[in-house]
Every structure is written in structure tokens, then in C-alpha cells.
MARMIBA-209948 format. One record per atom (N, C-alpha, C): atom name; x, y, z. Coordinates in steps of 0.02 Angstrom, whole numbers, plus 32768, in hexadecimal, padded with zeros to 4 digits. Each point is the difference from the previous one (the first is absolute). Example, Ala and Ser with C-alpha at 12.3 -4.5 7.8 and 13.67 -1.06 7.14 Angstrom:
# MARMIBA-209948
+------+------+-------+------+
| atom | east | north |   up |
+------+------+-------+------+
|    N | 8294 |  7EE4 | 8186 |
|   CA | 7FD3 |  803B | 8000 |
|    C | 802D |  803C | 8000 |
|    N | 7FEE |  8035 | 7FDC |
|   CA | 802A |  803B | 8003 |
|    C | 7FD9 |  8037 | 8025 |
+------+------+-------+------+
//
This chain:
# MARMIBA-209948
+------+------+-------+------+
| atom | east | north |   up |
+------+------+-------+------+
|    N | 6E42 |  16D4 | C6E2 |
|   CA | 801C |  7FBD | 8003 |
|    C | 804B |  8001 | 7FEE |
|    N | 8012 |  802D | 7FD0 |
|   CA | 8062 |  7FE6 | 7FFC |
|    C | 7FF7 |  8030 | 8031 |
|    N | 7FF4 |  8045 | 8012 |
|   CA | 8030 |  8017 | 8048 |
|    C | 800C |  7FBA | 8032 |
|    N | 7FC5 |  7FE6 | 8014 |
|   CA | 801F |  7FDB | 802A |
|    C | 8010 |  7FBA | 7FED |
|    N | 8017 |  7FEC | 7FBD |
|   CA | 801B |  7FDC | 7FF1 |
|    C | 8045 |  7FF6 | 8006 |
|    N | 8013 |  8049 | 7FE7 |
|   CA | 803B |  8021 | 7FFD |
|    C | 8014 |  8007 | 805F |
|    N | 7FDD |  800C | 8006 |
|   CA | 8012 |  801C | 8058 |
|    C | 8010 |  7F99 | 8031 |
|    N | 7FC7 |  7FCF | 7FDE |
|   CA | 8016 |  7FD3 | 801D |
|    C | 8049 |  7FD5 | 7FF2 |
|    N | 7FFE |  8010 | 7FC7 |
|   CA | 8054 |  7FE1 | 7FD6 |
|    C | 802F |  8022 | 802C |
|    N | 7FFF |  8037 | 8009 |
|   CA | 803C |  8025 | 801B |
|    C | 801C |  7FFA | 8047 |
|    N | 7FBA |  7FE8 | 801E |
|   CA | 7FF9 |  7FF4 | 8057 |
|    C | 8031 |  7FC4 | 8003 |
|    N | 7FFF |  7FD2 | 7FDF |
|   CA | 8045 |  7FB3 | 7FFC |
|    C | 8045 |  802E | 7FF0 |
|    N | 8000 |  803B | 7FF4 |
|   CA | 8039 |  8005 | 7FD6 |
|    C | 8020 |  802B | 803F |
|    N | 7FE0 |  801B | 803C |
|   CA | 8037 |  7FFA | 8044 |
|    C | 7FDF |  8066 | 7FEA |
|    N | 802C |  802E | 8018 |
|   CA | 7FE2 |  805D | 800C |
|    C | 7FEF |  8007 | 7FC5 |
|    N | 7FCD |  8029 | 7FF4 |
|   CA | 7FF2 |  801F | 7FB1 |
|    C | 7FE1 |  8040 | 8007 |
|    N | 800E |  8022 | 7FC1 |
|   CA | 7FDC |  804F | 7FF5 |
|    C | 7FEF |  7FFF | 7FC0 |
|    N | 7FBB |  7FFB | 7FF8 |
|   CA | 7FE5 |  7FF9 | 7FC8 |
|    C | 7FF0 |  805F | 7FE2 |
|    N | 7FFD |  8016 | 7FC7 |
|   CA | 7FF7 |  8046 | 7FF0 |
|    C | 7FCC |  8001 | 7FD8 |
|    N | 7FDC |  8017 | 8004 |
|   CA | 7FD1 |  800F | 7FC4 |
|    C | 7FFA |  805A | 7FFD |
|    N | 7FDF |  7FE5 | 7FAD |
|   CA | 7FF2 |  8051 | 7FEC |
|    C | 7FB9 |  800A | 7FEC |
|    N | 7FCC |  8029 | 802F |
|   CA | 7FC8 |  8001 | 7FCE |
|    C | 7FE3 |  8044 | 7FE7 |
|    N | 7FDA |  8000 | 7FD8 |
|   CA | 7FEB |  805C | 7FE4 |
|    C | 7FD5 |  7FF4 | 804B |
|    N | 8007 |  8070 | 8030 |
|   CA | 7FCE |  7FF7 | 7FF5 |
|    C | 7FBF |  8006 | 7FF8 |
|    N | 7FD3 |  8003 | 7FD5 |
|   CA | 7FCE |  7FF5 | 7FD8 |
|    C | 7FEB |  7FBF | 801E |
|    N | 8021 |  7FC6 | 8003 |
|   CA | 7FFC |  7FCE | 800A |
|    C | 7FE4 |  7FD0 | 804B |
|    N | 7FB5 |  802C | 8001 |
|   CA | 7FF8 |  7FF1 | 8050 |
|    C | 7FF1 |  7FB8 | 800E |
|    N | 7FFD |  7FCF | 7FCF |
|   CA | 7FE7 |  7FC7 | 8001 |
|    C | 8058 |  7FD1 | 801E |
|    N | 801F |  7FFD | 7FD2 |
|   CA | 803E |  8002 | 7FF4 |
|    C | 8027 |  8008 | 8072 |
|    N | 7FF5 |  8049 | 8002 |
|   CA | 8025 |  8017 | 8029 |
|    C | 7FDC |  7FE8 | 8058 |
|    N | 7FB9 |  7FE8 | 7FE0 |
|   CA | 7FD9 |  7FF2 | 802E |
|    C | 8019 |  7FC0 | 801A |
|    N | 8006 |  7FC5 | 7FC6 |
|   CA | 8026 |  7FB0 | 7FEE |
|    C | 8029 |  800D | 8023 |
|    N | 8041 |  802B | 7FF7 |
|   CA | 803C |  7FF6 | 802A |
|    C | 8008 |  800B | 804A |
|    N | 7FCC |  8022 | 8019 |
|   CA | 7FF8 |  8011 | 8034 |
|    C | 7FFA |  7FCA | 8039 |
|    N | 7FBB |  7FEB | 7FE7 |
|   CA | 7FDE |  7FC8 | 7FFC |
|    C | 803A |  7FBD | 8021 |
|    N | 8021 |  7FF6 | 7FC6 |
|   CA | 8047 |  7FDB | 8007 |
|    C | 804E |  8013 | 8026 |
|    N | 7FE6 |  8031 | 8025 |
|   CA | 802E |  801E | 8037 |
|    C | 8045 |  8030 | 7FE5 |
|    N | 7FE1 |  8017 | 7FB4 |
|   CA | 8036 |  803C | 8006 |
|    C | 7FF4 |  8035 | 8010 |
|    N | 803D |  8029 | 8006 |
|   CA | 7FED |  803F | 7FFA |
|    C | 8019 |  802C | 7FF8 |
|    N | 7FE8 |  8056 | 7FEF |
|   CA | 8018 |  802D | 7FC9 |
|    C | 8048 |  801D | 8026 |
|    N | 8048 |  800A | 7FEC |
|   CA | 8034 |  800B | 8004 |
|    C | 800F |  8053 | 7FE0 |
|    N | 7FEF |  7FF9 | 7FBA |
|   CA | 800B |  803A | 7FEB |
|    C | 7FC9 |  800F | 7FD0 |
|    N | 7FEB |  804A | 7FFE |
|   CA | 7FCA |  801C | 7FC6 |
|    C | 800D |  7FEE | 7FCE |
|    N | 8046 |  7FFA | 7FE2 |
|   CA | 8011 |  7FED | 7FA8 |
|    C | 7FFE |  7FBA | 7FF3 |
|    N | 8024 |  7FE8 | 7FC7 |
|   CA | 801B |  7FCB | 7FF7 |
|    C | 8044 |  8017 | 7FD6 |
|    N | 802D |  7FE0 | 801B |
|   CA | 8041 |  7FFD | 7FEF |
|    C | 801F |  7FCA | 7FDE |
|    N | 7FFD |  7FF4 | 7FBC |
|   CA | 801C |  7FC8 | 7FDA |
|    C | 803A |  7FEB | 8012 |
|    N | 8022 |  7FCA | 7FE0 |
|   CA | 8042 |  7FDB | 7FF5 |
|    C | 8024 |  802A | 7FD0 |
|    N | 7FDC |  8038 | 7FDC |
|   CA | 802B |  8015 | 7FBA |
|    C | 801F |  804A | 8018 |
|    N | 7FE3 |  800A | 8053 |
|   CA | 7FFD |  8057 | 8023 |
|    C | 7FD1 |  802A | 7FFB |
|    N | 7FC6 |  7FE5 | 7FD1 |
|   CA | 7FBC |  8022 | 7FDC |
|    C | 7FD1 |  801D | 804D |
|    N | 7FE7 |  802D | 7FFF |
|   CA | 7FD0 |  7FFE | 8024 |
|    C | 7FB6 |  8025 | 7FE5 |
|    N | 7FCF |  7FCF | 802F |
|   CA | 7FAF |  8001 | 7FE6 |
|    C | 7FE8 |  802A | 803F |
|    N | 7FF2 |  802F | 7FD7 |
|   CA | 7FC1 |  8029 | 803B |
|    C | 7FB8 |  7FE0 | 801A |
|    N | 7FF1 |  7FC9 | 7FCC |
|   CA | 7FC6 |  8007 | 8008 |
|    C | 7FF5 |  7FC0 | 8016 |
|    N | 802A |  7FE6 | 801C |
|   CA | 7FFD |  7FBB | 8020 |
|    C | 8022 |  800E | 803C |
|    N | 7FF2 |  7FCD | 8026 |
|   CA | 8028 |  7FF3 | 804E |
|    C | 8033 |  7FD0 | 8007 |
|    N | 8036 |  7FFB | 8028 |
|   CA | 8032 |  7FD1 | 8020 |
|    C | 7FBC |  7FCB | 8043 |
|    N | 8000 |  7FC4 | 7FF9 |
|   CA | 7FE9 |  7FD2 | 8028 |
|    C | 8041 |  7FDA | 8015 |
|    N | 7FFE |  7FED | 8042 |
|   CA | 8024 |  7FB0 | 8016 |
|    C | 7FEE |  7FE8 | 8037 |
|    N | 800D |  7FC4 | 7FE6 |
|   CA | 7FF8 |  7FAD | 803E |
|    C | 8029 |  7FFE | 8011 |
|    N | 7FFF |  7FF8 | 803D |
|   CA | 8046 |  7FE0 | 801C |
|    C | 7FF9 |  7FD0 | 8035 |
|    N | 8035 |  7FCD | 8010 |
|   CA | 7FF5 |  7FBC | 802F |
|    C | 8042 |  7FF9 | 8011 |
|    N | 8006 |  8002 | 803B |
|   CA | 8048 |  7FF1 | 8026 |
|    C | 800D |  7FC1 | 800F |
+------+------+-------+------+
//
């Protein structure tokens, strides 16, 4: 429910690229986003701080 809460707010707000990060471990999780039309970009996840997670994935939405 917030993915696509989040995904309907943004649709008024004109192109968007939503990012997510999930472990994964996390087949429930990675299953949801799917589900909600993302999809996997990169094997890691790459923080805001330069950090990177092995053990999670890069996800994104995107809407033109």
C-alpha cells in the first residue's frame, strides 16, 4: 500500500524515478515491487553516503 501510495502522489507531480533498495533475502519485499512495476537496475545498493550493500539490490520506477 505506500509503494503505491507513494507511486500515486508522484504521478500529479509530472516524470518520476522512484529508487528503492531491498535485501536480497527479501523475496516478499522484492516480489511487492515487482508487482508495482519496478525493476532490478543494479545487484547492489548504493547509498547517498557512497556506501555500498552487497546484499541488497538497486530497484526503480519510472514514468515519463
Amino acid at each position: 500500500a505506500l509503494l503505491e501510495s507513494t507511486q500515486n502522489y508522484l504521478k500529479g507531480q509530472g516524470s518520476i524515478r522512484l529508487y528503492s533498495h531491498v535485501s536480497r533475502s527479501n523475496t516478499a519485499s522484492l516480489r511487492t515491487h515487482k508487482k508495482c512495476g519496478f525493476r532490478q537496475i543494479l545487484d547492489y545498493a548504493r547509498y547517498i553516503d557512497g556506501s555500498i550493500n552487497r546484499r541488497a539490490v538497486t530497484l526503480l520506477y519510472s514514468m515519463a
